[in-house]
C-alpha positions as CSV (number, residue, x, y, z in Angstrom):
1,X,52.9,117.9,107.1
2,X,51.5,114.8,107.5
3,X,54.3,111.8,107.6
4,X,52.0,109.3,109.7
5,X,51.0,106.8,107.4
6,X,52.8,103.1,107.6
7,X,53.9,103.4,104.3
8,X,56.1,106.9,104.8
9,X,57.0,105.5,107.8
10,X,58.9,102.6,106.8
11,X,60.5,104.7,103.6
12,X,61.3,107.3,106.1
13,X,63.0,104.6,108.7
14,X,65.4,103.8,105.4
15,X,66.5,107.2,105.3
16,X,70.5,107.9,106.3
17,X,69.4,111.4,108.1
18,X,65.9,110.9,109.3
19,X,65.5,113.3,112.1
20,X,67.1,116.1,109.9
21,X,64.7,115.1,106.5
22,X,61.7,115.0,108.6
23,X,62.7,118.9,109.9
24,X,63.4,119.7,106.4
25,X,60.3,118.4,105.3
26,X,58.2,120.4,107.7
27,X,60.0,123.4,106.8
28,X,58.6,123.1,103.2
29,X,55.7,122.4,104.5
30,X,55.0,125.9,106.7
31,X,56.2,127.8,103.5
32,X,54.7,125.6,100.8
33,X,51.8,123.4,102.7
34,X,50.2,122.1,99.1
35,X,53.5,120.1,98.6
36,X,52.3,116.8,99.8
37,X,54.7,114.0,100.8
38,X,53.8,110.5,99.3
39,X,55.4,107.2,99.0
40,X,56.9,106.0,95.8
41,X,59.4,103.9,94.1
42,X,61.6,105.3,92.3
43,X,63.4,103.7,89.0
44,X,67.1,104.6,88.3
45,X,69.0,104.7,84.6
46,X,70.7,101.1,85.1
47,X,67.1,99.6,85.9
48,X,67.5,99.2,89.5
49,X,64.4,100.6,92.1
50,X,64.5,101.8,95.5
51,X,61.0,102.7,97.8
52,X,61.8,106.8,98.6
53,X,59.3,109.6,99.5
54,X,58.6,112.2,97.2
55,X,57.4,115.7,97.6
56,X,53.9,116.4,94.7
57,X,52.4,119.8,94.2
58,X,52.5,123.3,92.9
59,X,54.5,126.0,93.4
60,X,53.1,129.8,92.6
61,X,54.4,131.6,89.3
62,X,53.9,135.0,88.5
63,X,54.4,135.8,85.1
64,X,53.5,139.1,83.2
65,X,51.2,140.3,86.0
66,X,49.0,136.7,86.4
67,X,49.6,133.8,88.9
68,X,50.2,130.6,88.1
69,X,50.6,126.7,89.8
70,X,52.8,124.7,88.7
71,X,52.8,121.1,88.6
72,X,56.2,119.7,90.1
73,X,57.6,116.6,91.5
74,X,60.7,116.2,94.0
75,X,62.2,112.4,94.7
76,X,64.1,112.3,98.0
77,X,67.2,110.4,97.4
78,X,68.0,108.3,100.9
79,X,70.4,111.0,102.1
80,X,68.3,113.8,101.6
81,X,68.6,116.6,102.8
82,X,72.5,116.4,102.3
83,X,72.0,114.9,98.4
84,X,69.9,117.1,96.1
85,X,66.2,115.9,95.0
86,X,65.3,114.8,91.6
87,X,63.2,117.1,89.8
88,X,60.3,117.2,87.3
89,X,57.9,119.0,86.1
90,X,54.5,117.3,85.8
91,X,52.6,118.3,83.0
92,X,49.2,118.0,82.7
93,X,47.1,117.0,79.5
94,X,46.9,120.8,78.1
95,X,50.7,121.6,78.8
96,X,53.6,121.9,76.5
97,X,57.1,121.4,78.0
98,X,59.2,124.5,76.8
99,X,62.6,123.6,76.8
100,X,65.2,125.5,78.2
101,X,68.2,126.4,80.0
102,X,66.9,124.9,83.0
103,X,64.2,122.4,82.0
104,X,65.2,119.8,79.0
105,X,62.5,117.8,77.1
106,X,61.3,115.3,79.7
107,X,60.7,117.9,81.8
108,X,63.7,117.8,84.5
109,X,64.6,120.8,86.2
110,X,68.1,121.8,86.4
111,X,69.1,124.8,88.6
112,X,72.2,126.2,89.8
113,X,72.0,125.0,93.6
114,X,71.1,121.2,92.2
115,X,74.5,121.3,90.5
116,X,76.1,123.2,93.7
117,X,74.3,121.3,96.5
118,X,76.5,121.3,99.6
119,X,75.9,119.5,102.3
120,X,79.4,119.9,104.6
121,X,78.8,119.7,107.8
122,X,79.1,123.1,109.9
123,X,80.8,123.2,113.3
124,X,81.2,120.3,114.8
125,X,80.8,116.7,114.0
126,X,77.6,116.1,115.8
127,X,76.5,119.2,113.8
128,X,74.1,118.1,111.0
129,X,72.6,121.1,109.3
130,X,72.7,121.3,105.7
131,X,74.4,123.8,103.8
132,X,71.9,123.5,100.9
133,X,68.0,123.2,101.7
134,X,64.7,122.5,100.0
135,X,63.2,125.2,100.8
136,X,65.6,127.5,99.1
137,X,65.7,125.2,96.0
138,X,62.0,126.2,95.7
139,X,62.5,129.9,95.9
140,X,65.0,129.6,93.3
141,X,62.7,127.4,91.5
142,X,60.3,130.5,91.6
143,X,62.3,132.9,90.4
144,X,63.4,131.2,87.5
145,X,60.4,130.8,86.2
146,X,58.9,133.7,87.0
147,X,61.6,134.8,84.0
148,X,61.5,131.7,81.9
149,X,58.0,129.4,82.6
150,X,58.9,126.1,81.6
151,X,55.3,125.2,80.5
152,X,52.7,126.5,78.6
153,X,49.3,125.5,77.0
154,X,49.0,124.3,73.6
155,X,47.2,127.0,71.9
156,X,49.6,129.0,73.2
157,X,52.6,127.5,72.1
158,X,55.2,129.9,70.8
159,X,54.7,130.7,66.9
160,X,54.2,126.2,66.3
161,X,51.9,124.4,64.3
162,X,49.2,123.7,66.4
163,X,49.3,120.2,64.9
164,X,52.6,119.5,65.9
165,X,52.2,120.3,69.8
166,X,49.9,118.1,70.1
167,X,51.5,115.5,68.4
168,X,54.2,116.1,70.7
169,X,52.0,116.3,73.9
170,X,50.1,112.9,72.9
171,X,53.5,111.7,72.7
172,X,53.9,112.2,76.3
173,X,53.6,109.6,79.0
174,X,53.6,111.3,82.5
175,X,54.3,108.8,85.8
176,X,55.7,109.0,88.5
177,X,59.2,109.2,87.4
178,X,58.5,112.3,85.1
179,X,58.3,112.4,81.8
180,X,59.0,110.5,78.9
181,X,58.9,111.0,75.1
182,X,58.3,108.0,73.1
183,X,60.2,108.7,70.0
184,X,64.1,107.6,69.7
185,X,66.1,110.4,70.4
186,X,69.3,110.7,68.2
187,X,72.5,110.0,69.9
188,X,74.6,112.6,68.1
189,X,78.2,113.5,69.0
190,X,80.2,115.6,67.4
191,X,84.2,116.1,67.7
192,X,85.5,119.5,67.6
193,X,89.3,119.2,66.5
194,X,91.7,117.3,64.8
195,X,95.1,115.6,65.2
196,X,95.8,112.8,67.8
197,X,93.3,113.1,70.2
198,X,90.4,114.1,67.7
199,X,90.5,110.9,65.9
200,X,91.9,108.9,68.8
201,X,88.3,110.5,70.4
202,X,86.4,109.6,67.1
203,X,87.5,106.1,67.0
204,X,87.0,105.4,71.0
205,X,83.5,107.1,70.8
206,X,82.5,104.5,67.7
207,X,83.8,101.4,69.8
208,X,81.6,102.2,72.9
209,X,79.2,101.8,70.4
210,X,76.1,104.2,71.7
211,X,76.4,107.0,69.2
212,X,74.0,107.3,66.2
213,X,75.9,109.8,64.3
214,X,79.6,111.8,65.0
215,X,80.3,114.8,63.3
216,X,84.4,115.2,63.3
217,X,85.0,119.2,62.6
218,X,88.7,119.9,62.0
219,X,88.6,123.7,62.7
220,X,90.7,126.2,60.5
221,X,92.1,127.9,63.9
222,X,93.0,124.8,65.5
223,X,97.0,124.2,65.6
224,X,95.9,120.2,66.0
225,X,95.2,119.0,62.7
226,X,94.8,116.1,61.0
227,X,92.5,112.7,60.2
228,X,89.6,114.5,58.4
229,X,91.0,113.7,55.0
230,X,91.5,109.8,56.1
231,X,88.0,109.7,57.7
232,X,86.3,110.9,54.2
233,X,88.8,108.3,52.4
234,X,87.6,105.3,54.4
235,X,83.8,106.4,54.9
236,X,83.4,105.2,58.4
237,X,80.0,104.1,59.3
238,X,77.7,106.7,61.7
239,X,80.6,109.1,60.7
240,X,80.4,113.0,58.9
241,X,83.1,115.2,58.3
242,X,82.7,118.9,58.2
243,X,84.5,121.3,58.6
244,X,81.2,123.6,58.9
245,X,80.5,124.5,62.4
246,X,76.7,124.1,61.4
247,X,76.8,120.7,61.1
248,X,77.2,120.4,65.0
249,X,73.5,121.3,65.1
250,X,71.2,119.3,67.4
251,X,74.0,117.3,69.3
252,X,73.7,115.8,72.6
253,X,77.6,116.1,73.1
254,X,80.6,118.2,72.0
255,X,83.8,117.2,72.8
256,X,86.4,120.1,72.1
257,X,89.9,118.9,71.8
258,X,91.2,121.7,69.2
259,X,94.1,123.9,70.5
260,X,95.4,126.8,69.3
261,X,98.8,126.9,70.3
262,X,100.8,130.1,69.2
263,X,104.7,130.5,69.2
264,X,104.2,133.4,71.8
265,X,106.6,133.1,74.7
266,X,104.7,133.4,78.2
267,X,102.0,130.7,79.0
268,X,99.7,133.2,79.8
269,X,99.9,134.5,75.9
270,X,99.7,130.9,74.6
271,X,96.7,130.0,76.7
272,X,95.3,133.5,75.1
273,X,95.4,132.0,71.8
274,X,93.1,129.4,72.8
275,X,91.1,131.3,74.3
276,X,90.4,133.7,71.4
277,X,89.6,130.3,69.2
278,X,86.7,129.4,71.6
279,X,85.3,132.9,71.6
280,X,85.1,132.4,68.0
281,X,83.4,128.8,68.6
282,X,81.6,127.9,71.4
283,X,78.6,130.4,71.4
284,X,77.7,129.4,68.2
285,X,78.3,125.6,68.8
286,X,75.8,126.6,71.8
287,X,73.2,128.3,69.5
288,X,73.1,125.1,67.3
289,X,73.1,122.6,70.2
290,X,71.2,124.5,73.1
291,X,70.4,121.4,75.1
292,X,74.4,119.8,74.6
293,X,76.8,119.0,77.2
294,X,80.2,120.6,76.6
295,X,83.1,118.0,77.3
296,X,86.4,120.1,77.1
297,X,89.6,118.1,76.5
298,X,91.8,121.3,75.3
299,X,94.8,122.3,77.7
300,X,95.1,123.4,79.9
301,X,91.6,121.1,80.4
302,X,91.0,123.2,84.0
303,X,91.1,126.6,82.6
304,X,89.6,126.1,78.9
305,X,86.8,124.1,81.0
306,X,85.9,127.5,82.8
307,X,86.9,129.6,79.5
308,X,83.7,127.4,78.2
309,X,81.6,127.6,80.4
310,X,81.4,131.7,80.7
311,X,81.6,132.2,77.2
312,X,79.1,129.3,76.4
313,X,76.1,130.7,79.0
314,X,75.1,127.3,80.0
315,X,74.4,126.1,83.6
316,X,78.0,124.4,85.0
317,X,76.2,121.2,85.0
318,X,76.2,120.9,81.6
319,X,80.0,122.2,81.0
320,X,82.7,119.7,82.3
321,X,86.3,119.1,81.4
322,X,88.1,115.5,80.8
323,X,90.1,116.7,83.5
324,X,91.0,113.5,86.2
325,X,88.8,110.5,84.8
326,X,91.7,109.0,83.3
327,X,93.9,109.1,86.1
328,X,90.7,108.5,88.5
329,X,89.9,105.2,86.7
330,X,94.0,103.8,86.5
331,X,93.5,104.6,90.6
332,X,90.8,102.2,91.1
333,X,92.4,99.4,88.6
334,X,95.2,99.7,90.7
335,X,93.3,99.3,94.0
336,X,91.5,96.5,92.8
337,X,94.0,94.4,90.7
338,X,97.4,95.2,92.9
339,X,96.3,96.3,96.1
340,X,93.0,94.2,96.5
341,X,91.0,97.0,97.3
342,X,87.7,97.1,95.4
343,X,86.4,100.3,96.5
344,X,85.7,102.9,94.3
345,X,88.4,105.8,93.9
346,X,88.7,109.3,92.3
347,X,91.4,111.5,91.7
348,X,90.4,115.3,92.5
349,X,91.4,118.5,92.3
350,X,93.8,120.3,89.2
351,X,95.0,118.2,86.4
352,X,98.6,119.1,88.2
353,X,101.4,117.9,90.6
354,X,98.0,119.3,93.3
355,X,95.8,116.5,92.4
356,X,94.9,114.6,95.0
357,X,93.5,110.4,95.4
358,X,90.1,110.4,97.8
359,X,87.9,106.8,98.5
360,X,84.5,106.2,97.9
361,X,82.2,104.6,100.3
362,X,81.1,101.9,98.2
363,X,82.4,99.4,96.9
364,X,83.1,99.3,92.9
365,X,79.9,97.8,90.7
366,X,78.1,99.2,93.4
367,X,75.6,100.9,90.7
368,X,72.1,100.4,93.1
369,X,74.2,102.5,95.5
370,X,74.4,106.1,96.0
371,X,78.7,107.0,96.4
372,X,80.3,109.5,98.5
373,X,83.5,110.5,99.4
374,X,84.8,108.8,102.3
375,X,86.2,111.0,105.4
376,X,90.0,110.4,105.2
377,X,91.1,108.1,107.5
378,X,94.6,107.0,109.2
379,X,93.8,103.3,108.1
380,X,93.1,104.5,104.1
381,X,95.7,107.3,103.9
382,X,98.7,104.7,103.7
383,X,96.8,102.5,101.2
384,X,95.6,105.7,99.0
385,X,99.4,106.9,99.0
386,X,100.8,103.4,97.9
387,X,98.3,103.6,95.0
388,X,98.8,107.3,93.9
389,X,102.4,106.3,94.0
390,X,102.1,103.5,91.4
391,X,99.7,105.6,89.5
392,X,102.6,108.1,89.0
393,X,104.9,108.3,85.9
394,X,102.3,107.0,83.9
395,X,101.6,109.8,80.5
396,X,98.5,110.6,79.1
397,X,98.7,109.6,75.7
398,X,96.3,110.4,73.1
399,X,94.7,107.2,72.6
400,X,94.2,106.6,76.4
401,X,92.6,110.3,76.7
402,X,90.2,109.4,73.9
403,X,89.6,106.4,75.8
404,X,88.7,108.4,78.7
405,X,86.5,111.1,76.7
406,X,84.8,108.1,75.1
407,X,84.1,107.0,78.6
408,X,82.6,110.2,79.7
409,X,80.8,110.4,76.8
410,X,79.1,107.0,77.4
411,X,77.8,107.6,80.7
412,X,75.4,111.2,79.1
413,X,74.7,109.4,76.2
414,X,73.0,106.5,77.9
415,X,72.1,108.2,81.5
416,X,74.5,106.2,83.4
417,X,74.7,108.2,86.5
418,X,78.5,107.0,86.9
419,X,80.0,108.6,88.9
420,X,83.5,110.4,86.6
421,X,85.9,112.8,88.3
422,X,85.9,116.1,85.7
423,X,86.5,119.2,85.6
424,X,83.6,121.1,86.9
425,X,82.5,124.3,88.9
426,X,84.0,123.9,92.3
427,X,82.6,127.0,93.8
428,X,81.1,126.0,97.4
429,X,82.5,122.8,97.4
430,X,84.3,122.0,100.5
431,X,84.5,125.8,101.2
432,X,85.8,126.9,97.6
433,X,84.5,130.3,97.4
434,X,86.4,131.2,94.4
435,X,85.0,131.0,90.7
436,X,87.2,128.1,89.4
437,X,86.9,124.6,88.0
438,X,88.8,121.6,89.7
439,X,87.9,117.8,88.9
440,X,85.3,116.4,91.1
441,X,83.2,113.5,91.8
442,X,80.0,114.7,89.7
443,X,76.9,112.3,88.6
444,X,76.8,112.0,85.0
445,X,73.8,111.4,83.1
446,X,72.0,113.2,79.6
447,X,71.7,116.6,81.0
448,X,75.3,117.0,82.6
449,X,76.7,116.5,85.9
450,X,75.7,116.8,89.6
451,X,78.6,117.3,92.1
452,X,79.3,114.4,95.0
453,X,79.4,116.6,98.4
454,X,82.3,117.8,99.8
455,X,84.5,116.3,103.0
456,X,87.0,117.3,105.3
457,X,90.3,116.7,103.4
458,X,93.6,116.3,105.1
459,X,95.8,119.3,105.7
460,X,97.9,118.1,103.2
461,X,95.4,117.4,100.4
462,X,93.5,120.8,101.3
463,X,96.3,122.6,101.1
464,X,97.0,121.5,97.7
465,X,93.7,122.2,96.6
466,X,93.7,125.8,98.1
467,X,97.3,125.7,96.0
468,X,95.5,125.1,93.2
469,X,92.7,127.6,93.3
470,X,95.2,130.2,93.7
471,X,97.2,129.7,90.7
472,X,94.3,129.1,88.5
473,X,92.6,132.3,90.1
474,X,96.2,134.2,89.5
475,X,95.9,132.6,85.4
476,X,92.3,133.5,84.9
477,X,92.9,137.2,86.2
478,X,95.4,137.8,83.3
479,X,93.5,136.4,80.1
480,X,90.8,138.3,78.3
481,X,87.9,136.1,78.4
């Protein structure tokens, strides 16, 4: 691979791992040599650019016993190989995007190990070899579309008016960013559930402002009612209530707060009942809205998140749960009004007694800036407990969880790339090899969430995460999902 020109050279000086990208990069190259490195600059959500390399080519498809190339497109973020690339699919003038469960309408690629990227350091700490590579995000790239091909040509389009793939394709402006459709997408949101939170979620999700239409479903087998009949009497603007499942259809968010709470006597029994009302929900809230993002704010937020997510079939990234945002955004209030700390902060782990404070390694504001998680340190640990400790005793209300959804909410809706702690797959981060969800530091933006990396945590804080992995593995065992 050739990375001799003076323009990759200076990108490539930039870079936070440069001997270890460059090795990664030639490993692509011996396996896939017509993926061609070239200099670029990319253009983030909030309007800010940074110079990075990015990998342009095709990868081989087979598909129903014929080969085919196809066009993609990986940005390197700084910290590559240890942050996952950006990818798109680059269409030519005779392709149709088909949309999918791992490709959305601008032609982004979304795979399991771009969610899951790990990039913990093995052995020692002079040892920097990534967990997560580029080259095996190309073979899985390859084998999921070898089942699903995410483009196709327009007189092949599947069962459409001809006339209306190519309106859509003319409608299509390819660069180097990807792809971009010209027409105003809707920003629909709809509310699953009433009572409290519901409408404190309705009315915090109007004030952001960003939302084009919310549908507020109070569901029959939700034990949380209340609001739609005050809604329909005042006739909110941008607002619908149904209490039709259908009327979900063609959102870009649902936010489930309904619980079904039963008078059965063991927790395990009463988090059954809830469970039983998402089976009857969330598939077909999944069939009307294939390309949503599930936010789950039903309790308990850490199990009905993963309760989602396998009955929903969507890829984790686009499944989280409210989880620690709340508590994650009072942290860094705290550090920056009372203790005069301005870096940014997360709470992690269970929404429990296990969660645990980590720091960011930038400061807050920071938004041309891609965060981590800070190593813990002897100099932050007092400082981080002092804060957690003030955070403490302090209820999660309805109103300031709605604030919190509506938060969440804001970032997909717009493409924020904030950086939330939620409730999301935690399987091979930081050595988690069970199947459970914990609140992390995950990316959000209009296609879901991508995981920060994982760190060493203290004894302490790892062994209340491993605490916490074992009770909800122990939970999860008993309920019929």
């Amino acid at each position: 691979m050739d990375l001799s020109s003076e323009a990759i050279q200076k990108i490539l000086s930039r870079y936070k791992f440069r001997d270890v990208a460059i090795e990664e990069l030639q490993k692509v190259h011996r396996i896939h040599p017509a993926m061609k490195p070239v200099a670029g600059t990319y253009t983030f959500s909030d309007g800010t650019q940074k110079d990075l390399l990015k990998l342009i080519g095709n990868i081989p498809v087979k598909y129903e016993g014929r080969s085919y190339n196809l066009p993609i497109l990986l940005w390197l973020m700084d910290s590559f190989p240890f942050t996952p690339p950006i990818c798109l699919l680059r269409p030519t003038t005779n392709m149709v995007i088909r949309e999918g469960k791992h490709v959305d309408a601008r032609g982004r690629i979304y795979l399991p190990s771009l969610h899951n990227w790990d990039h913990v350091r093995r052995g020692s700490t002079t040892d920097t070899s990534p967990k997560s590579s580029a080259v095996g995000l190309l073979a899985e790239m390859i084998s999921q579309f070898e089942e699903e091909p995410p483009l196709g040509t327009k007189s092949t389009g599947d069962n459409r008016d001809p006339n209306v793939l190519l309106a859509f394709v003319s409608n299509l402006k390819i660069n180097e960013g990807g792809v971009q459709h010209h027409d105003h997408l809707i920003n629909k949101v709809t509310v699953i559930g009433g009572g409290d939170l519901g409408m404190a979620s309705v009315m915090s999700i109007l004030a952001k402002g960003k939302v084009d239409r919310l549908v507020f479903i109070d569901v029959a087998e939700s034990s949380t009612k209340g609001g739609s009949m005050d809604l329909e009497i005042f006739n909110l603007p941008k607002v619908e209530v149904s209490k039709d499942l259908s009327a979900s259809a063609d959102s870009s968010v649902i936010v489930v707060t309904a619980n079904a709470w039963s008078n059965e006597q063991s927790y395990v029994s009463v988090v059954q009942t809830n469970v039983d009302m998402y089976r009857g929900i969330i598939p077909g809230l999944v069939r009307l809205s294939p390309n949503a993002v599930l936010l789950i704010a039903s309790q308990p937020v850490d199990i009905m998140a993963h309760v989602a997510w396998r009955q929903s079939g969507l890829p984790p990234s686009r499944v989280i749960g409210a989880g620690c945002n709340l508590d994650s955004e009072r942290l860094c209030h705290i550090l920056d009004i009372s203790l005069n700390t301005h870096k940014q902060a997360w709470v992690i782990g269970e929404l429990s007694d296990n969660k645990v404070p980590v720091l960011s390694n930038i400061l807050m504001g920071a938004s041309h800036q891609h965060p981590e998680i800070a190593p813990r340190s002897k100099a932050t640990k007092p400082l981080l407990d002092r804060a957690f400790e003030m955070l403490k005793g302090r209820g999660q209300r309805s109103w300031s969880v709605g604030l919190s959804i509506a938060d969440i909410t804001h970032s997909i809706l717009v493409d924020q790339r904030k950086t939330h702690s939620v409730s999301t797959l935690a399987q091979g981060w930081g050595g988690i090899g069970a199947e459970v969800f914990l609140s992390l530091p995950c990316v959000l933006g209009v296609s879901g969430s991508t995981r920060l990396a994982g760190v060493s945590l203290g004894q302490e804080e790892d062994a209340r995460l491993r605490e916490s992995v074992t009770s909800l593995c122990a939970l999860l065992s008993q309920l019929r999902i």
